[in-house]
VOVO-149726 format. One record per residue (C-alpha): residue number from 1; x, y, z; residue in three letters. Coordinates in Angstrom, 2 decimals, decimal comma. Layout:
[atom NUM [X Y Z] 'Ala'] ...
This chain:
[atom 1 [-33,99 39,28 25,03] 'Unk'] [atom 2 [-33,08 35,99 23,90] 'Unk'] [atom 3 [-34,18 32,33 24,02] 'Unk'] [atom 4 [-31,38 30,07 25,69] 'Unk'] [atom 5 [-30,92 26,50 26,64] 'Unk'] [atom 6 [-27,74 25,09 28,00] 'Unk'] [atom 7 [-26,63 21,98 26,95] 'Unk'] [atom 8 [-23,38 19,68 27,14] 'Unk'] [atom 9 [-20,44 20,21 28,58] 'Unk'] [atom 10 [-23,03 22,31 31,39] 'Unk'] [atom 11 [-26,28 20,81 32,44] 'Unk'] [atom 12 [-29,06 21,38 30,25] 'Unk'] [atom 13 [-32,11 23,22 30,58] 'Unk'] [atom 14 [-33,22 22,72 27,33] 'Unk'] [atom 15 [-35,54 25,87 26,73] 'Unk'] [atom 16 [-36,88 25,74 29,87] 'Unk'] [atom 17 [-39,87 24,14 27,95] 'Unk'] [atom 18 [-43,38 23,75 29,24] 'Unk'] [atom 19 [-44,24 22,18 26,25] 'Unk'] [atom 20 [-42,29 19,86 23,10] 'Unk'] [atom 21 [-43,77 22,97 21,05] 'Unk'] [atom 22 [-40,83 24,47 19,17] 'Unk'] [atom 23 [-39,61 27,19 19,26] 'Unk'] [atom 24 [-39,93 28,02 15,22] 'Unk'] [atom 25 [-43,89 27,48 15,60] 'Unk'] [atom 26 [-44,15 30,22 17,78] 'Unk'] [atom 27 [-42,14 32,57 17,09] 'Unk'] [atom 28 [-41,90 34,40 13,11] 'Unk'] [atom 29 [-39,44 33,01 11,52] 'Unk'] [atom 30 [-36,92 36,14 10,58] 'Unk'] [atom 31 [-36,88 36,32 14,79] 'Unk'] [atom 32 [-36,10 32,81 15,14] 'Unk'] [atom 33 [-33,21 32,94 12,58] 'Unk'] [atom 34 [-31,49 36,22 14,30] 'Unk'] [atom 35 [-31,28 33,92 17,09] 'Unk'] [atom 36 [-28,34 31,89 15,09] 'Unk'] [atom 37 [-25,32 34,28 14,88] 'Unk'] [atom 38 [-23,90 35,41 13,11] 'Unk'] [atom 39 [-26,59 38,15 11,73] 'Unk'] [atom 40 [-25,79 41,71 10,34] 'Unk'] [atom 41 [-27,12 45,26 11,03] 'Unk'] [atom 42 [-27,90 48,33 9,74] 'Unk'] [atom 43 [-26,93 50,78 12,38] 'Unk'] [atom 44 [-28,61 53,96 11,75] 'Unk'] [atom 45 [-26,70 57,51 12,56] 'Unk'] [atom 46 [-25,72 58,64 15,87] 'Unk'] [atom 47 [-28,59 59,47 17,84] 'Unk'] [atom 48 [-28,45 59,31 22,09] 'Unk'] [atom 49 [-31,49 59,37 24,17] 'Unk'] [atom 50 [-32,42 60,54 28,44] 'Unk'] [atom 51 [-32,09 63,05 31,11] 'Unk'] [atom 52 [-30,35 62,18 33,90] 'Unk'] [atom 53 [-27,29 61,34 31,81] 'Unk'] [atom 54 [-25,64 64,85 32,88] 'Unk'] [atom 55 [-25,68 63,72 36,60] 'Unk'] [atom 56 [-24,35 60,32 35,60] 'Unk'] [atom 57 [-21,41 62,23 34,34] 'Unk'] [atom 58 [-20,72 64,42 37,40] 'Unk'] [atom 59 [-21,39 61,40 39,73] 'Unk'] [atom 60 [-18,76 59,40 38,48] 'Unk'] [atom 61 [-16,33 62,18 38,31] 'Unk'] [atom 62 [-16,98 63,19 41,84] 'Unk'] [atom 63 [-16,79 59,33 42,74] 'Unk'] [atom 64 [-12,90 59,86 42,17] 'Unk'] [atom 65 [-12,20 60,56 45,52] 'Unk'] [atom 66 [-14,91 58,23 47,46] 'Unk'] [atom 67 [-14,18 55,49 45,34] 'Unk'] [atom 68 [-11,46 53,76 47,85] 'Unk'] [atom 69 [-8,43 53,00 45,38] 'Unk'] [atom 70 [-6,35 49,90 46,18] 'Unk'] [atom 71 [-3,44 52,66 47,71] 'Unk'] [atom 72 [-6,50 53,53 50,66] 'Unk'] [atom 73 [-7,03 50,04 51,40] 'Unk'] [atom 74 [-10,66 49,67 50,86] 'Unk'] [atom 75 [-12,36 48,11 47,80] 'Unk'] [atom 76 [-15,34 49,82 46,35] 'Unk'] [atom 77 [-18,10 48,92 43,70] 'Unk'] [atom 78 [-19,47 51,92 42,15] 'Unk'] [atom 79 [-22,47 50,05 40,06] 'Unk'] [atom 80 [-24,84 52,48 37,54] 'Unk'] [atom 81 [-27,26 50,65 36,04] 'Unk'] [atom 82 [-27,98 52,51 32,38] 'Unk'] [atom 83 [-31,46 50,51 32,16] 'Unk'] [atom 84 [-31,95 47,45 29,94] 'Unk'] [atom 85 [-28,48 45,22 30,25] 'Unk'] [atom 86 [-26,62 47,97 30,23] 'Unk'] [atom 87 [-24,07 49,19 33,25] 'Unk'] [atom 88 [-21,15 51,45 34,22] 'Unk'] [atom 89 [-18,95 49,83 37,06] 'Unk'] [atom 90 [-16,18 51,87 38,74] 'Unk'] [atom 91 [-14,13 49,38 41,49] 'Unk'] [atom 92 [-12,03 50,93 42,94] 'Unk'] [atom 93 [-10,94 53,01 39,81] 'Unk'] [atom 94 [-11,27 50,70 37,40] 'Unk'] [atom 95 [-13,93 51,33 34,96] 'Unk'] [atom 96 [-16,24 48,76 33,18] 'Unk'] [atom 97 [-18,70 49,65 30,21] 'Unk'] [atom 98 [-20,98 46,65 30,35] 'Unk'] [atom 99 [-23,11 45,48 27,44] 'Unk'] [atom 100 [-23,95 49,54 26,51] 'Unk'] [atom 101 [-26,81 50,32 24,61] 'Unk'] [atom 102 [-26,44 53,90 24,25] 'Unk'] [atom 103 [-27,42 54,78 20,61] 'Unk'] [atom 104 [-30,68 54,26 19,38] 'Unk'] [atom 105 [-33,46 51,73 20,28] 'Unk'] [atom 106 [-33,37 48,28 20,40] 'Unk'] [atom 107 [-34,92 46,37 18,07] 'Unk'] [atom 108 [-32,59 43,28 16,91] 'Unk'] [atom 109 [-32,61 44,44 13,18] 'Unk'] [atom 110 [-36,46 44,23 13,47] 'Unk'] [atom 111 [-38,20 47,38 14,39] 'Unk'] [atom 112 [-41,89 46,48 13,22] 'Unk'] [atom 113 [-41,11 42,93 15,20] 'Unk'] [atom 114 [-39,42 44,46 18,72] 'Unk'] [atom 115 [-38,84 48,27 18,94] 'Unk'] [atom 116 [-37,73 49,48 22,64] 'Unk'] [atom 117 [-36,51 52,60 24,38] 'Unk'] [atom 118 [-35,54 53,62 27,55] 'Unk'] [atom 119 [-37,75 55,05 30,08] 'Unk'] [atom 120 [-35,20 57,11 32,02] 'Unk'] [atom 121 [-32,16 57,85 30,58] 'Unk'] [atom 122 [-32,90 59,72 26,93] 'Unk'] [atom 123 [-30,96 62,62 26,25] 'Unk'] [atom 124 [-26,91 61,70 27,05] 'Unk'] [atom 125 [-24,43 61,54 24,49] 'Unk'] [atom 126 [-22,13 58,82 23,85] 'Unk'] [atom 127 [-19,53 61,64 24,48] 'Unk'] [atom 128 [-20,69 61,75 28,15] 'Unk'] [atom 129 [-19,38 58,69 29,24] 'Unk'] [atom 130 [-15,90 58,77 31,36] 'Unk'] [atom 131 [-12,72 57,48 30,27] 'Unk'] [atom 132 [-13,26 53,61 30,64] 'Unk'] [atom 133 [-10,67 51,26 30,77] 'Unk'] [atom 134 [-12,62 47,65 29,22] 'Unk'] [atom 135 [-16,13 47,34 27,61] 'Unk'] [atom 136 [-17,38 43,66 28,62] 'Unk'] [atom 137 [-19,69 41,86 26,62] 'Unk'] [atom 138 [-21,53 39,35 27,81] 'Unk'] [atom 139 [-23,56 37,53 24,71] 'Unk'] [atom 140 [-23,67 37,76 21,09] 'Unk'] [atom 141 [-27,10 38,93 20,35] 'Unk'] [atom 142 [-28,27 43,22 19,50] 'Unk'] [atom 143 [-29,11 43,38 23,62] 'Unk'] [atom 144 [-25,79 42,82 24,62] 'Unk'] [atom 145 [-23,69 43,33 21,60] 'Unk'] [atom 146 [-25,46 46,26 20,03] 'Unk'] [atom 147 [-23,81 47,70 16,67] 'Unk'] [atom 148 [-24,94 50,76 16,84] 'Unk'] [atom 149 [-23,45 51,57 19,75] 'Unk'] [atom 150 [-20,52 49,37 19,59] 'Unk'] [atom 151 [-19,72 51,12 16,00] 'Unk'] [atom 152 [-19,42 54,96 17,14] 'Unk'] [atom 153 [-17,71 53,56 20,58] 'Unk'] [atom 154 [-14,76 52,26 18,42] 'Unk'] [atom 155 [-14,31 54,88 15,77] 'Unk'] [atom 156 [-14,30 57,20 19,61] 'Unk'] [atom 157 [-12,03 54,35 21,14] 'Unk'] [atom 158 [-10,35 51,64 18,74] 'Unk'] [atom 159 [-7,79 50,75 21,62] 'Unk'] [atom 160 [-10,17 50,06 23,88] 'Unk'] [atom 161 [-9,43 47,07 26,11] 'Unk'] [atom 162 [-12,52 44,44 25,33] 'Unk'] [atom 163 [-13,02 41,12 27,09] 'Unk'] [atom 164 [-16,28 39,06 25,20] 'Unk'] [atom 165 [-17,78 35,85 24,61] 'Unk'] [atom 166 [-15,93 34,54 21,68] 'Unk'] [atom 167 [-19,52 33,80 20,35] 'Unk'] [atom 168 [-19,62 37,98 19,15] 'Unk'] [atom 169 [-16,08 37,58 17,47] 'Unk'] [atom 170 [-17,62 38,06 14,02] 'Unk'] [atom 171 [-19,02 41,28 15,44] 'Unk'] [atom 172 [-16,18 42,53 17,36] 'Unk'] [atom 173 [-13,23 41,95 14,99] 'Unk'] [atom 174 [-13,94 44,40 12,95] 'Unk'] [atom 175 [-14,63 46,88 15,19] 'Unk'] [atom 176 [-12,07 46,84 17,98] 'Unk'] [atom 177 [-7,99 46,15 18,27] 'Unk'] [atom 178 [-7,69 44,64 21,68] 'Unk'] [atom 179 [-10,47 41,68 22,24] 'Unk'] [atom 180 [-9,94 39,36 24,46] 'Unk'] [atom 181 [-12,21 36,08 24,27] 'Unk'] [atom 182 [-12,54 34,22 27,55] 'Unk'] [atom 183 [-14,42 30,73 27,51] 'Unk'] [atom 184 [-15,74 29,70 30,52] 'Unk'] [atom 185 [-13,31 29,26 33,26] 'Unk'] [atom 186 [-10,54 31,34 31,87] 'Unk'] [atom 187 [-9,92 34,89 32,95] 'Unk'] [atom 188 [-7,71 37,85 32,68] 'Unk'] [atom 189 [-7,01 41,43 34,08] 'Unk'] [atom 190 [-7,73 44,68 33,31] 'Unk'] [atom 191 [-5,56 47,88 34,80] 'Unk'] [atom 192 [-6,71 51,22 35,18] 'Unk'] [atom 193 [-4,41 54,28 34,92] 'Unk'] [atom 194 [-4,31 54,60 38,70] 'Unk'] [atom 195 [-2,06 51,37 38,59] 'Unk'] [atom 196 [-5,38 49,71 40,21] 'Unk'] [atom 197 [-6,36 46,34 38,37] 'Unk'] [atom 198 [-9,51 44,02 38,23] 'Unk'] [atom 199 [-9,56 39,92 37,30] 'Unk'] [atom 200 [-12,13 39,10 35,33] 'Unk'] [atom 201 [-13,16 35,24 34,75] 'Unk'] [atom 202 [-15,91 34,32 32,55] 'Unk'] [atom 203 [-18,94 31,62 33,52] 'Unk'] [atom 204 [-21,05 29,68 31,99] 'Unk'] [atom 205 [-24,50 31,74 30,97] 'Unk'] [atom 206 [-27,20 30,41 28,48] 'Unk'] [atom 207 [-26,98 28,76 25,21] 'Unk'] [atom 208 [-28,20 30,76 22,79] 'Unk'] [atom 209 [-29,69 28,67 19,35] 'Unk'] [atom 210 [-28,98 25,10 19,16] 'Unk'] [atom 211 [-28,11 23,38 21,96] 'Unk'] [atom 212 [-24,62 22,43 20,36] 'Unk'] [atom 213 [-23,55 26,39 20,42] 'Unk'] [atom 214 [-21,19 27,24 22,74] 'Unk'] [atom 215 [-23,12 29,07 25,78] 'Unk'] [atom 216 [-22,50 32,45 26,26] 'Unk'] [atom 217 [-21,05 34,39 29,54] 'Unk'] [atom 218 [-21,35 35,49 32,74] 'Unk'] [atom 219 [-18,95 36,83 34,90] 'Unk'] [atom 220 [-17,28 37,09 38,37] 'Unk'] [atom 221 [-15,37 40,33 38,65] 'Unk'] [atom 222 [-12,58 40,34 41,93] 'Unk'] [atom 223 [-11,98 43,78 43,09] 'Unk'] [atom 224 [-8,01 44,98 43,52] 'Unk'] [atom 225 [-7,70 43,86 47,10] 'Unk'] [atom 226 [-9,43 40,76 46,55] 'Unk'] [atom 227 [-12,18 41,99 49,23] 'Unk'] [atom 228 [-15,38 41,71 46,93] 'Unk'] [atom 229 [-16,50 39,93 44,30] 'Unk'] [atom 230 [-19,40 40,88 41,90] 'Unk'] [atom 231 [-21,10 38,33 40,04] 'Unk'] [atom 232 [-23,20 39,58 36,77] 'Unk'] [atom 233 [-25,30 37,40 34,11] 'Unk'] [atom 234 [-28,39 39,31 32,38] 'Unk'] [atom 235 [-30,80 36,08 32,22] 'Unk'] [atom 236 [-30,84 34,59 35,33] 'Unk'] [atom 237 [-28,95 31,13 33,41] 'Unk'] [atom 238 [-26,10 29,76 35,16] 'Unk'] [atom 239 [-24,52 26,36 35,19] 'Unk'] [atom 240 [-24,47 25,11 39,25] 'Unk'] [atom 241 [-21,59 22,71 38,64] 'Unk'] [atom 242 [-19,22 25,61 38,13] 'Unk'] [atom 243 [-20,38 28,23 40,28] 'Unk'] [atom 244 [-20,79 26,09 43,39] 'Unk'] [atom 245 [-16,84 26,49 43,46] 'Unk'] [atom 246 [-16,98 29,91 43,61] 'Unk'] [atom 247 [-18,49 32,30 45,90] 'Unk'] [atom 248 [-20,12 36,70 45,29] 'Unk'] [atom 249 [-20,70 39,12 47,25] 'Unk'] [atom 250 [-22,56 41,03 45,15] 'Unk'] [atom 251 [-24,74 39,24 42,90] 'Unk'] [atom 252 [-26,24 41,90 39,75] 'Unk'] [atom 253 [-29,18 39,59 38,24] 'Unk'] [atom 254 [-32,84 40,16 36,93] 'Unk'] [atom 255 [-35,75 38,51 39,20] 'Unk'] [atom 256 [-38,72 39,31 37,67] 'Unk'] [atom 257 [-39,22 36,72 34,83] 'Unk'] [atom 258 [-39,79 37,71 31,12] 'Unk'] [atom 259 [-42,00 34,80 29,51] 'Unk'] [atom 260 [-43,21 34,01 25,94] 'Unk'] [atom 261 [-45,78 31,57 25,86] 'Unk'] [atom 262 [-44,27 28,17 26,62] 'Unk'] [atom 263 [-41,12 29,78 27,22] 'Unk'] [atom 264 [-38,91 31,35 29,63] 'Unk'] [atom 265 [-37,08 34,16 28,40] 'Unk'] [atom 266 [-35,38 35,68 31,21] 'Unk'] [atom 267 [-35,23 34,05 34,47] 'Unk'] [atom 268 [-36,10 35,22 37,88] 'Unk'] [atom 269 [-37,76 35,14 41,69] 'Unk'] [atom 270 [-36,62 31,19 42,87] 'Unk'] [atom 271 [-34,22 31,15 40,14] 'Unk'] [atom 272 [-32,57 34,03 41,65] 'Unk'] [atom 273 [-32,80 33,28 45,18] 'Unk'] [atom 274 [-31,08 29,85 44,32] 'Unk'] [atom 275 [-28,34 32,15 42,48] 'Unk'] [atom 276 [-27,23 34,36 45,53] 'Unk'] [atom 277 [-27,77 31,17 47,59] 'Unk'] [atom 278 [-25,19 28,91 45,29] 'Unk'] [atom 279 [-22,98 32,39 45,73] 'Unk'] [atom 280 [-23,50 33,21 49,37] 'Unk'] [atom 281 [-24,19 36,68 48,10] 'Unk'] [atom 282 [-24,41 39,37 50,73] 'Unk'] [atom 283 [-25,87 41,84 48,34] 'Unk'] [atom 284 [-28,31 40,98 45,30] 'Unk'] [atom 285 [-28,89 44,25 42,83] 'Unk'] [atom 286 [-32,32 43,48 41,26] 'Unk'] [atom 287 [-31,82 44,68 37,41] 'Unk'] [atom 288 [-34,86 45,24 35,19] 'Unk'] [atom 289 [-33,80 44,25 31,75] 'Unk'] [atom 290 [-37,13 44,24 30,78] 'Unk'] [atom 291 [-38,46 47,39 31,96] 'Unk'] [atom 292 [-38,68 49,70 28,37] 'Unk'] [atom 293 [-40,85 51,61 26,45] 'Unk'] [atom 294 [-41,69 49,03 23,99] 'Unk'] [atom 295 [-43,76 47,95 20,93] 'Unk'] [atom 296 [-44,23 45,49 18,64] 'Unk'] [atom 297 [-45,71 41,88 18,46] 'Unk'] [atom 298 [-43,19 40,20 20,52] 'Unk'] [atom 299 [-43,75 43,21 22,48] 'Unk'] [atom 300 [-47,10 42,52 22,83] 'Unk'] [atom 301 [-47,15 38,63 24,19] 'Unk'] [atom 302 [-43,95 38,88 26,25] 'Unk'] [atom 303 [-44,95 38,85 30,22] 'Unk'] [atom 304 [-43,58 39,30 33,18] 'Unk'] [atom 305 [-43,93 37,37 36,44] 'Unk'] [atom 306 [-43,11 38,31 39,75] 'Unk'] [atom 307 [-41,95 41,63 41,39] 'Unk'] [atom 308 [-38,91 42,60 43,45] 'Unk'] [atom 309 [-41,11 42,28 46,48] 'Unk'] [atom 310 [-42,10 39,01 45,72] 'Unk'] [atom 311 [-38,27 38,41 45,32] 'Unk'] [atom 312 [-37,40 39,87 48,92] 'Unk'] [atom 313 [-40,07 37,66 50,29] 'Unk'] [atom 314 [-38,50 34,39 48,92] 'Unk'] [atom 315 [-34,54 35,73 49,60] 'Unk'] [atom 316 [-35,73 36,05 53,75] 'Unk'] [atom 317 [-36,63 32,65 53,54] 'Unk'] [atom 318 [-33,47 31,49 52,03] 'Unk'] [atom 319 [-31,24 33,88 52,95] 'Unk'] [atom 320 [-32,03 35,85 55,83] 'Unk'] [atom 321 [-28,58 38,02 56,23] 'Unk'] [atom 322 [-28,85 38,84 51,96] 'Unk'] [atom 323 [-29,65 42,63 51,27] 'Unk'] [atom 324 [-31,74 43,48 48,36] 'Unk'] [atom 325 [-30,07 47,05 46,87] 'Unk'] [atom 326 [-32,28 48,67 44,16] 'Unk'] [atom 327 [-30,47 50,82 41,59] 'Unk'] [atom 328 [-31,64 54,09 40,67] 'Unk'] [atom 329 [-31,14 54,53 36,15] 'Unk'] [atom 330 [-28,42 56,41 36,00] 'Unk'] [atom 331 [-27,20 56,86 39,75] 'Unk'] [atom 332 [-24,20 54,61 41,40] 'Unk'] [atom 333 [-24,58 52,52 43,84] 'Unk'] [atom 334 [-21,97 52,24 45,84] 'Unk'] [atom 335 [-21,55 48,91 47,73] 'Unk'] [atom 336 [-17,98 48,63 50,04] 'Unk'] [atom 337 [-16,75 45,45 51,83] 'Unk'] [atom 338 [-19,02 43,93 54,57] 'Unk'] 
């Protein structure tokens, strides 16, 4: 979770406030300064949680041969969702690790504050991942950029290919050899050992802190072939300026809103619809970032609002032909060209 506005050069938002109240009176104030990077951890010792991580494993292996590589002429996303932010995307052979949180809860540095867990996936090991070829990091903060993951991943993995927000540099620097830091507009390509390669341009997500910060990412992800395009950004925040150039088939977003009082945290239902509208998105994968076992006082007066039903209601109004594809924790999805 995080508290965003997005200001100049990208149209601001600016909190998303329903009231001048700021944000410091609401919130205690060791939570309000984690949300100005950078901010250090204490990553406690490798422990993995959930159950349906062996068939995550096996799933992906067996995917090898459905997964249409660029030499069978057919693009294919293979998207599982690992609950929270957290995905594993196989296109077409290339394989993503996508803001993991895979050791340990989540709780920002701040257990007695924010405390979470998974619901489904408890009992894998970091070990049981595949071979990936780039871990991509969306924003700076512990649900995206999450140490104690990150920290085992790299000792596993130093060379592993990363592509980040240049806002988690402080974090990543020290932990991995090959970073790449893409600011919005820029891009670059990852290649798999099959020969099969992915471009990967960053957008502009939400501001995170002051409004003078540089925002933080989102991405559009173009498949081998160039015949889909995947679209990801875990808050729902995205500048309409830029992305009205560009268009996604697949569109991986929350739509059920996460709200403090006064504030939005994560966006969702219209928010979303306009998204994979703005995209002319022919598939939108609902994600539930906020769907964990969690505790705390921000725990506590965090909401949601809406459902994935209401969602599908307002997408047939806006856009009829759109197809609403739930993910299953821990199972892909696969999703081939139109």
């Amino acid at each position: 979770m995080a508290v965003y506005c997005n200001s100049a050069p990208f149209s601001c938002k600016a909190w998303r406030n329903r009231d001048p109240t700021p944000l410091s009176a609401l919130l205690p104030t060791r939570l309000f300064s984690l949300l100005q990077p950078p901010f250090s951890f204490h990553p406690d010792r490798l422990k993995l949680s959930t159950c349906r991580w062996d068939k995550v494993a096996s799933a992906v292996v067996s995917e090898e041969s459905a997964v249409g590589s660029s030499s069978s002429g057919t693009d294919v996303f293979n998207l599982t969702y690992l609950e929270g932010n957290s995905w594993l995307w196989d296109i077409s052979g290339v394989r993503v690790l996508v803001d993991p949180i895979l050791v340990g809860n989540l709780d920002f540095g701040i257990p007695w504050l924010y405390d979470a867990a998974k619901k489904f996936l408890k009992n894998f090991e970091l070990t049981d991942l595949p071979q990936v070829d780039c871990l991509l990091i969306t924003q700076s903060l512990d649900d995206h950029c999450h140490l104690k993951t990150l920290k085992p991943l790299s000792e596993m993995s130093p060379n592993l290919r990363v592509i980040a927000t240049p806002n988690a540099k402080s974090l990543l620097d020290p932990l991995f050899r090959n970073v790449t830091y893409l600011e919005p507009g820029q891009e670059s390509e990852v290649e798999a050992a099959n020969g099969s390669k992915v471009r990967i341009q960053a957008t502009a997500g939400p501001v995170l802190g002051p409004p003078w910060q540089r925002p933080e990412n989102g991405y559009l992800v173009i498949s081998p072939q160039g015949q889909l395009t995947l679209y990801y950004e875990p808050h729902c925040v995205y500048n309409k300026d830029f992305l009205e150039k560009e268009h996604a088939d697949i569109v991986i977003t929350p739509v059920i809103k996460q709200l403090l009082p006064n504030f939005t945290l994560v966006s969702g239902q219209e928010d979303a619809v306009q998204l994979a509208k703005l995209l002319h998105a022919k598939f939108i994968v609902p994600m539930k970032n906020g769907d964990l076992d969690s505790k705390g006082f921000l725990a506590s007066i965090v909401q949601g609002e809406g459902t994935i039903e209401s969602f599908k209601e307002l997408l047939s109004k806006e856009l009829p032909d759109a197809k609403t594809l739930e993910p299953t924790p821990g199972e892909p999805l696969q999703i081939p060209p139109p």
